[in-house]
Structures are given as structure tokens and as C-alpha cells.
C-alpha positions in Angstrom: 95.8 115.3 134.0 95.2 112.0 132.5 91.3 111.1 131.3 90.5 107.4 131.5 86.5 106.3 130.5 85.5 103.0 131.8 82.5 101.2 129.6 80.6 99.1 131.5 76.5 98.9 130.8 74.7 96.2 132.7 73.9 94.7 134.8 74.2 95.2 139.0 76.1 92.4 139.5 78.4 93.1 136.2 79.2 96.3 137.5 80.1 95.8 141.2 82.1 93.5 139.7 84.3 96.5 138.1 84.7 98.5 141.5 88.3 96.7 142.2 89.6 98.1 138.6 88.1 101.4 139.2 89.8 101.7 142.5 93.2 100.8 141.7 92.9 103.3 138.7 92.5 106.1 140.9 94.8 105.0 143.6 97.7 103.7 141.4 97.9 106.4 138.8 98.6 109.6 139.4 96.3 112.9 138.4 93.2 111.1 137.0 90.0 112.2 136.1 87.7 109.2 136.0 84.9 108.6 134.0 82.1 105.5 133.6 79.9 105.0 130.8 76.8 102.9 131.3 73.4 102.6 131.0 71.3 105.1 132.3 68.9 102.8 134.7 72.4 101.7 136.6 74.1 104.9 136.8 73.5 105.1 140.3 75.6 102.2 141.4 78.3 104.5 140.1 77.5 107.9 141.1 77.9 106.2 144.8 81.8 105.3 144.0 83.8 107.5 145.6 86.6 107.3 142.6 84.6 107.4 140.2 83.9 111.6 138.9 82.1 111.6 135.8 79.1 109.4 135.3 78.0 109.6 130.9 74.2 107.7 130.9 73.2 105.5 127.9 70.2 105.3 126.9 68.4 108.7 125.1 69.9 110.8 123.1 73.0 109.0 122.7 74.0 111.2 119.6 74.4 113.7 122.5 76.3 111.4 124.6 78.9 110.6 122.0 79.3 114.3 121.3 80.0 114.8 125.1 82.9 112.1 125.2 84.0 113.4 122.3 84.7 116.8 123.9 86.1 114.9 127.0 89.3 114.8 125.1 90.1 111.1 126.8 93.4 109.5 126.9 92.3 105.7 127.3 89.1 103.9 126.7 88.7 100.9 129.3 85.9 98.2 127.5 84.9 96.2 130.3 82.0 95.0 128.3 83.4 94.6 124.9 80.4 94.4 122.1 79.4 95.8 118.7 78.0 98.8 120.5 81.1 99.6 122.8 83.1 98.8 119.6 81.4 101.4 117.9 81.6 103.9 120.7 85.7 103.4 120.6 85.6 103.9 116.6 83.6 107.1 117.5 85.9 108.0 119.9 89.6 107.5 117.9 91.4 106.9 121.4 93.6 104.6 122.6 91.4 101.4 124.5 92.0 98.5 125.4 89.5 95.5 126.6 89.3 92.3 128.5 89.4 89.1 127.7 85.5 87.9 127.2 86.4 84.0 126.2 83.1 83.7 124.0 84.1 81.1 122.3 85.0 78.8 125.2 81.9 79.7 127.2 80.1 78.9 123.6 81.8 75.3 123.5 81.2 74.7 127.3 77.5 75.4 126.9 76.8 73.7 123.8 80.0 70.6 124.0 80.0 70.7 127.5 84.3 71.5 127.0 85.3 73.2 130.1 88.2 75.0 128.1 87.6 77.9 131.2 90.8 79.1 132.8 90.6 79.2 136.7 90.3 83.0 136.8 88.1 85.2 138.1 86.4 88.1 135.8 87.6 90.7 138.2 91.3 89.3 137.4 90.2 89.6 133.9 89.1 93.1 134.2 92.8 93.9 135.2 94.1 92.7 131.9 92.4 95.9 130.2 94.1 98.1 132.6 97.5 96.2 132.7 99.2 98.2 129.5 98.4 101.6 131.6 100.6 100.3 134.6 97.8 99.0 136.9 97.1 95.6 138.8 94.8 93.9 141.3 95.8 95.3 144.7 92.9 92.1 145.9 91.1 94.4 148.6 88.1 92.9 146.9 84.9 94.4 145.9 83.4 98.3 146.7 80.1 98.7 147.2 78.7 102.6 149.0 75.4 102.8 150.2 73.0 105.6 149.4 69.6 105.8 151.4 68.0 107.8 153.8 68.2 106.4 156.9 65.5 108.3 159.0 63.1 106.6 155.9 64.3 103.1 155.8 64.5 102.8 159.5 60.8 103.5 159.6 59.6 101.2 157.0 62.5 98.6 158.1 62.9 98.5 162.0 65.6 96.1 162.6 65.5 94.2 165.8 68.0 92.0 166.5 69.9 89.1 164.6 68.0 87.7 161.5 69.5 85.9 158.0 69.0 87.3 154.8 67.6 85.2 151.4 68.5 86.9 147.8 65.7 84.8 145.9 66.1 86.4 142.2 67.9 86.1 139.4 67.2 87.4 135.9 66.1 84.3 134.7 63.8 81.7 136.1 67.0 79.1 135.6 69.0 80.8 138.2 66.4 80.9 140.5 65.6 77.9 143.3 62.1 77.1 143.7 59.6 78.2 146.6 59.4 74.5 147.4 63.1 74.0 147.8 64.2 77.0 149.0 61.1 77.0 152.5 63.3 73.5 152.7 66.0 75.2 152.9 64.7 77.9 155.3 62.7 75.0 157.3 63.8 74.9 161.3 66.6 77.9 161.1 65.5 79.9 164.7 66.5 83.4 163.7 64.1 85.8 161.3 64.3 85.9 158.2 64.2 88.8 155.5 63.6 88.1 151.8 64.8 90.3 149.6 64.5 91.2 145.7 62.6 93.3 143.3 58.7 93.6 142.8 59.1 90.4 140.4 60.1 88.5 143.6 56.8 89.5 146.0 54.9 86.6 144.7 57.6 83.5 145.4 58.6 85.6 148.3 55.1 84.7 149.6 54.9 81.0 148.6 57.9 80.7 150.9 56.1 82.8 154.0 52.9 80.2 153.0 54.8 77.1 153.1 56.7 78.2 156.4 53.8 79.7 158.8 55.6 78.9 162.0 58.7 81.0 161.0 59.2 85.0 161.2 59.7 85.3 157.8 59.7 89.5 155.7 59.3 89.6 152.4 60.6 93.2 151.0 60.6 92.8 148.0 59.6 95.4 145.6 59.6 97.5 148.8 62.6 98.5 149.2 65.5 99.8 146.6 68.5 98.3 145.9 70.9 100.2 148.1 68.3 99.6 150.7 68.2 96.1 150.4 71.7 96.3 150.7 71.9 97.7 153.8 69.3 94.8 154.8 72.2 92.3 153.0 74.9 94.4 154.9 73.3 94.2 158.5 72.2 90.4 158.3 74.1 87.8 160.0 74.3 85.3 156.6 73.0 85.7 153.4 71.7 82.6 151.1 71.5 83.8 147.4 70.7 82.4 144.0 73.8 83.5 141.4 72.1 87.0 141.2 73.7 90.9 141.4 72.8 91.1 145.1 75.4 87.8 145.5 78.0 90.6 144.2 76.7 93.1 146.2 77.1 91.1 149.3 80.7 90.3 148.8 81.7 93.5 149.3 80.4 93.3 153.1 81.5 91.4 156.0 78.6 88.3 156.0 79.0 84.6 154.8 77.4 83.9 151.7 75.9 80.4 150.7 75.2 80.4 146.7 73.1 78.3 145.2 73.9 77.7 141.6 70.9 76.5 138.7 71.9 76.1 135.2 75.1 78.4 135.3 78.5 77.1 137.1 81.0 79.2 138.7 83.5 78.1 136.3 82.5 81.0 134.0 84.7 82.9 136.3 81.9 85.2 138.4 81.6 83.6 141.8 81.4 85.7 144.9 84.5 87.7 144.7 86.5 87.7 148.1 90.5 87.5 147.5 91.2 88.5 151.1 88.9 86.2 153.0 88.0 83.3 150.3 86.3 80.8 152.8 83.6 82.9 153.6 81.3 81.9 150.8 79.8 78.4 149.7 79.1 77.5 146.5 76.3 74.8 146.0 75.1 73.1 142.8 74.3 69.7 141.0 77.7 68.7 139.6 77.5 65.9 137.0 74.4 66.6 134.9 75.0 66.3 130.9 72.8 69.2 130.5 74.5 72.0 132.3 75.2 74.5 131.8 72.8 75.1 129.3 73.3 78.9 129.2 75.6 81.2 130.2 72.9 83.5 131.5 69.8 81.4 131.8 66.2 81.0 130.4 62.7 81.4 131.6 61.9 77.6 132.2 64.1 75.0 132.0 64.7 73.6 128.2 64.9 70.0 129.7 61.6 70.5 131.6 63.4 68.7 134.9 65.1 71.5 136.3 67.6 69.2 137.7 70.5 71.7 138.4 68.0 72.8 141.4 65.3 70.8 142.3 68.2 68.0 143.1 70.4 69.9 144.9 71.4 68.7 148.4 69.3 70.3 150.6 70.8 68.9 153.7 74.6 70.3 152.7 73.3 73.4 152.2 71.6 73.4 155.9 74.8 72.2 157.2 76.8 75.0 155.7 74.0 77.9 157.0 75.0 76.2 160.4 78.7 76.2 159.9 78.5 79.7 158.9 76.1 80.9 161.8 78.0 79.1 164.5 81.5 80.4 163.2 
């Protein structure tokens, strides 16, 4: 039997991201015991995957941890986050491993030149280059994502009735994030209900949106709901509009259009919504031509310019037009 552990830490979206690699690990090679490595506040979004079997949590005791793997006995090490911690962990370790291409340095020179040195690939395609020296490639079914809730709960607490459209409004930072004022634009007129979604961080914009939009049926679950349950919210919608935010990922491993909005990080970093097998049912919207962006390759709590161009100028009406492309097609 071959042993293969898979590093990959953070965060929700990061890690959906990895499903395709762990997939075609399990179906390509034969005899493989799978293991993950990552922190221990995500280790549920593997314990879900069906090809995953051993899930190692970060976080406490890691002496322990390290000790475990070490007894694992592994053949390769897959770093699909490459840092100075999983670099350490592979020292520790004295197995074969092999990484991924990161391109620091050219998302350092886009963000601070403004050089888009960024090859057109996707970071799932670059995930397959740590896996390529042990024989295995992109099958491009797209992205996994298994729900775990119970039902009987969620159906009490979230009685769905009928069509509705879903709205992903966070992101980790405030730069990836549109704005109450332009987002109820967004929302303004659309006929069907509408179910906010995101953590308890969320509640508060959530409700300047329900405020600015009083004629609308408009939910706002966040912070009431987990994350596989708002995915099954995601999963049953009819269209989901979303910042560039995990739940975005999440999403494109169900059958729903997407319509992203994008702040101060572009697409060209390579982690759009990932669909290889149906690639026009997602829209990516964002302010092309500012000097300023991207100013980060994650974001920042307020923007450094103080004009928050990247959102507050994005074209309200294209984005409208899409939501009714989408909902009509």
C-alpha cells in the first residue's frame, strides 16, 4: 500500500480548491491510503471527502502530531501550501514531497508594479504539478464538495419554499467585500426571495441590505447557519451572486450560475470559480483599469486609497443584466 499526506491548512475556499487533486489521487493510483494535514478549525471540510481517510489536525499539541506522521511511515508528502511551517513539517518528516508552484514573486510584482507576469492557469491546474512526478493529472470533473448536516434540523430552522437566489456577501477582508449600498443596488427589483448568507461577522451588513430593500423578501442567515448548511442553501438556490469569498468555491462544485464580483483582487491570480466542464456558467465582474489594483493579493480592512474604487464603481447595471441572463437561461 502506498501512503500519500496532502498539506493544505486554510482556508475554505483554499481547500475546496484541492478536492480535484485529492480525487484523482485515489482514483488514478492504485492501493492508496490518503491522508490530509490541516488546521484543526477546517478539518471538517475534509472528514466529508469521501477519498480522503486520514484527517491529522494542526493546531495543539503539534509535537504530537509530528510524532503521529512520523509513525505513518509515508511514501510522498503533497505541499499544497508550501511555507516555512509546511517546509519544516517535510524536514521533520525526511520523505519524498513535492509542491506547487506558488509564483510569489510575480503576484509580489503585480501588486506592487502592477506587472501581470501571471500565467493563464488556474491554481487547481497548479495543484496538479505537485502530483505530476507520482503519475497523476487533472481528469477536469471539477471541484468536490459533500454536505454534512442534519436535515430534520435545518429543514426546521430553514423551510424552503419555492425558487429564491442566493447572495455570499463576505469575504475575509473588508476589500473583497461590496458594500450594503451597492450590493441592495444590485439586489433592487429582482422578483424572487432572497437568502443572504455568511458568518456571524456578516449579520450586521446583511441587515443594511434587508433596511435599504423593505419591499423585497429578503433572509439573512448569517451566523445562523453552518457552513455545510449554508451550502446546501448555496446548493438549492437558483443563482448565487458572491464576493471572491470560500463560499464562491464552494458553489462551483454545484449545479447554479455564479455572478462574482471582484474588489481589490483580480482573477488573474489564478483562483476564479473553478468549472472546467461547464466554464460559461459563471461571470466575473470587476473595475478593470484602475492604477491601484490589485493592491493585495488577499485584501485589507479598508481600502489604502480611501476610494474604494475596485467596488463602489463597478457596473451595477452589467451585473443586473447577467443575474437576468443567468435566471432566464
Amino acid at each position: 500500500m502506498t501512503k500519500i499526506l496532502v498539506i493544505r491548512f486554510s482556508s475554505i475556499g483554499d481547500i475546496v480548491l484541492t478536492s480535484p487533486v485529492l480525487r484523482c489521487i485515489k482514483e488514478q493510483l492504485p492501493n492508496v491510503e490518503l491522508h490530509v494535514l490541516t488546521k484543526k478549525q477546517f478539518s471538517d471540510l475534509y472528514s466529508t471527502n469521501p477519498h480522503v481517510d486520514f484527517v491529522h489536525e494542526w493546531g495543539e499539541d503539534n509535537h504530537l502530531v509530528l510524532a503521529d506522521l512520523k509513525v505513518a511511515g509515508f511514501d510522498y508528502v503533497i505541499d499544497l501550501h508550501k511555507n516555512l511551517r509546511t517546509s519544516k513539517i517535510k524536514s521533520n518528516l525526511r520523505k519524498e514531497s513535492f509542491s506547487f508552484p506558488k509564483l510569489n514573486v510575480q503576484k509580489w510584482l503585480y501588486v506592487n508594479f502592477k506587472w501581470n507576469l501571471m500565467p493563464d492557469i488556474h491554481i487547481v491546474d497548479r495543484y496538479f504539478e505537485a502530483v505530476k512526478p507520482i503519475g497523476v493529472k487533472n481528469d477536469n470533473k471539477g471541484l468536490d464538495f459533500r454536505i454534512k448536516i442534519d436535515f430534520i434540523s435545518f429543514s426546521k430552522r430553514f423551510p424552503t419554499k419555492g425558487k429564491y437566489l442566493a447572495v455570499a456577501i463576505g469575504a475575509q477582508f473588508a476589500t473583497k467585500r461590496m458594500p450594503a449600498e451597492q450590493m441592495s443596488e444590485v439586489l433592487r427589483d429582482i422578483s424572487l426571495p432572497i437568502v443572504i448568507v455568511g458568518g456571524p461577522g456578516d449579520r450586521e451588513e446583511a441587515e443594511k441590505i434587508k433596511q435599504l430593500l423593505p419591499n423585497q423578501n429578503i433572509n439573512n442567515t448569517c451566523g445562523g447557519l453552518s457552513i455545510h448548511e449554508s451550502a446546501q442553501v448555496v446548493k438549492d438556490a437558483q443563482l448565487l451572486i458572491t464576493n471572491d469569498t470560500g463560499m464562491m468555491h464552494i458553489a462551483s462544485a454545484f449545479e447554479l450560475p455564479i455572478v462574482s464580483i471582484w474588489g481589490n483582487t483580480v482573477p488573474d491570480f489564478g483562483m476564479y470559480p473553478y468549472r472546467p466542464q461547464s466554464p460559461n456558467s459563471y461571470s466575473i465582474h470587476e473595475v478593470k483599469g484602475l492604477s491601484c489594483r490589485p493592491c493585495s493579493k488577499i485584501g485589507f480592512s479598508k481600502c489604502p486609497k480611501k476610494h474604494f474604487k475596485c467596488m463602489v464603481d463597478q457596473d451595477i447595471v452589467g451585473i443586473k443584466a447577467q443575474i437576468e441572463t443567468f435566471l432566464k437561461g
